[in-house]
Each structure stands twice: as C-alpha cells, then as structure tokens.
N, C-alpha and C positions, 0 to 999 in steps of 0.2 A: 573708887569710881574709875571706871573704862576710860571715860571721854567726859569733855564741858557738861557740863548740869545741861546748860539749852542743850545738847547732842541728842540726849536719852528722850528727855521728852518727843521732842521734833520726831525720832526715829517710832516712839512709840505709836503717836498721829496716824505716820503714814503706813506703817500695819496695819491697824485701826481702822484707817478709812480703806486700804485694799478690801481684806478682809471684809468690811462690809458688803462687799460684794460678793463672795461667797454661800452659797444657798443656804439659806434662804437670805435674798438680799435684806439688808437692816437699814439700806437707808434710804428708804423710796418717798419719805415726806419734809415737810420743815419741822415737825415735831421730831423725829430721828436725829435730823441735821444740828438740832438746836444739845439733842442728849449728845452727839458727839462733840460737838464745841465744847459744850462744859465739862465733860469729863475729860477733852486733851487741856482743857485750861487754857485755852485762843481769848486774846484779847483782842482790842480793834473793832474795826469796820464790823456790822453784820447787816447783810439786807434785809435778810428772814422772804425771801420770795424765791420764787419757782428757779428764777434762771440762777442762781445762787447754787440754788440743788442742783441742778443739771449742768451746773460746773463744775461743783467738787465730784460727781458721778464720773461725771467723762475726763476727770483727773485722776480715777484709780485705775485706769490700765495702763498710763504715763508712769506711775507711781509705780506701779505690779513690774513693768519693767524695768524702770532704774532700779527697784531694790533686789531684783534678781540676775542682773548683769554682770557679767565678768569687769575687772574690775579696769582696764581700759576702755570697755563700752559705756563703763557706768562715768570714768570722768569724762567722755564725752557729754554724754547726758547728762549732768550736770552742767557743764558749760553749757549748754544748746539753752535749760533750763533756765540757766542766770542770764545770760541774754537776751532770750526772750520776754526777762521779766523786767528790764535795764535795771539790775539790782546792783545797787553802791551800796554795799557792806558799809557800818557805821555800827559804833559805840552805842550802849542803850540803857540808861537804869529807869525802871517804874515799876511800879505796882508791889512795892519791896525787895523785889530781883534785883541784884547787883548785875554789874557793867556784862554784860550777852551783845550779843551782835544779831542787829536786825538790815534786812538789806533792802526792805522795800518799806516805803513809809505804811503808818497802821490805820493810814484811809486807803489804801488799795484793796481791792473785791479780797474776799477770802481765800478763793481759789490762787489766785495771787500770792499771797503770802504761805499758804500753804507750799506750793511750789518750790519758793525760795526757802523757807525756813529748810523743806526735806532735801533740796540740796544741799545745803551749808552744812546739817547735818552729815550728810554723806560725805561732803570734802574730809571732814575726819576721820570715819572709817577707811576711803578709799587711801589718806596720806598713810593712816598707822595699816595697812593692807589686814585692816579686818572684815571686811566682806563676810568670813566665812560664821559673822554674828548672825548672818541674813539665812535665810534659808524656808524650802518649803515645807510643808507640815510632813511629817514621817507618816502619818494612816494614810494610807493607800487611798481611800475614799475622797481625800480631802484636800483642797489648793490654796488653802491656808498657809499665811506666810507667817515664821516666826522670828520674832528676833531676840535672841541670845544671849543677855548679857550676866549670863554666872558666870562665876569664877572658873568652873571647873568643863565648860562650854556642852553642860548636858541636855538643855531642852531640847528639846525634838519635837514636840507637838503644840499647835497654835492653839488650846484651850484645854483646858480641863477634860471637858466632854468627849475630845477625840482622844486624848491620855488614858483618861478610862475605858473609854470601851476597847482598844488597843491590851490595855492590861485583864481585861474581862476576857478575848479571845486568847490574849495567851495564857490564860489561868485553866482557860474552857481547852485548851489542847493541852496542857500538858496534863489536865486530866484524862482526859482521852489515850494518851499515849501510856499512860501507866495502870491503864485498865485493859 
C-alpha cells in the first residue's frame, strides 16, 4: 500500500465526484448523489436535499483544481481548504475502521467533510511529492482525471471506456498502416 487506508479511499471520492462532472454529467439528482455516497463508503451527516447536491456540484471544480495543481499551489489549497473548514485533525475509530483521522465532526454538511477528508488526503501525496499519481485522462476526447496507484505507475485512462476505444483506434491504424 502507497499511503494510509483513509488516503486511497478519500483520493478515490474526489475523482469520482470530479469526474462526475465530465459528460455526460452523473450527478445532477439525490438519487445519483445517494449512488455516490455509498459506493465511496461516507459515513455521517446526509441531508438527502437539493442544496446538499448543489454543494457537493460546486465542490468539483475546487476538487478538479487542487488534484490537478503543481504541488506548491496544491499545499496551498489545501491549507486555504482546512481553514475554511476549521478542521482540528483528531483520532477516530468506528464502523470497524481502526484509528484514521477525521478533521471535521460527522455532523458537518457533506460537502464539508468531503473537503477535508480530500485535503488530508492530499497532505500525503503532496509530503511523499507524489502528485504525479494525479493526472488527466490520456484520450484526447476526454477531462477525466485519473488516479494512479499501481505499482508500476501505468494507468493513463479514467475508465475502461476511454482505454478501449483508445486501444480500438490504435489497433484501427495500425491496421491501416500495414495495408
């Protein structure tokens, strides 16, 4: 493992919810909003209402930018992030998770904690200078951001979908070329 157990998740989140913004958007209801809670596995607070959604919305171009910053710009953003949020880092075990570090209690709005969790996140990549786990999708078409974490640091594409059709043009030319 790269980084803390909470690191990989937390980083997975905040691809996740960028990315949903990518066309077609996926997260334009509370039925959306509720499939991405459960599948990043968020505990806590949930309002399940409109401003709920249209906060974590207007938290992935926040997001789109700290996880694509150089990585001075990004521990600002970070800082700016964690005091905006007045988040006091603190010890946490529940839900059978051993001791993680949560920085905002788990009554604060969602948008909130998402926040801080993807900063706290990032305080790890940005201390061990891995940034370059972050990155935007390789197919041209697409503003998909990916994050990285093989061993051997090969992904290149934010889904399956743009992997393949990527591998489908270049199968389609270099048939071309040998005819």
């Amino acid at each position: 493992m790269l980084f803390a157990y909470d690191t990989e998740p937390s980083l997975r989140a905040a691809v996740a919810l960028v990315n949903s913004a990518v066309e077609p958007d996926t997260l334009t209801d509370i039925a959306a909003l509720d499939a991405w809670y459960e599948e990043q596995g968020f505990s806590g607070r949930r309002d399940r209402d409109e401003r709920e959604l249209a906060a974590l919305r207007a938290l992935r171009p926040v997001l789109r930018e700290l996880l694509t910053a150089e990585r001075d710009d990004a521990a600002e953003l970070v800082n700016a992030l964690l005091a905006d949020a007045q988040a006091l880092p603190q010890l946490r075990r529940h839900d059978g998770l051993d001791w993680h570090i949560h920085a905002v209690p788990t009554d604060a709005p969602l948008e909130r904690r998402v926040a801080v969790e993807v900063a706290m996140a990032m305080i790890d990549l940005i201390r061990a200078d891995e940034l370059s786990r972050l990155a935007v999708c390789a197919d041209e078409r697409c503003d998909g951001l990916v994050l990285d974490l093989s061993r051997n640091r090969s992904r290149r594409y934010c889904s399956t979908a743009c992997a393949n059709r990527n591998a489908v043009a270049a199968y389609r030319a270099r048939g071309r070329r040998s005819a």
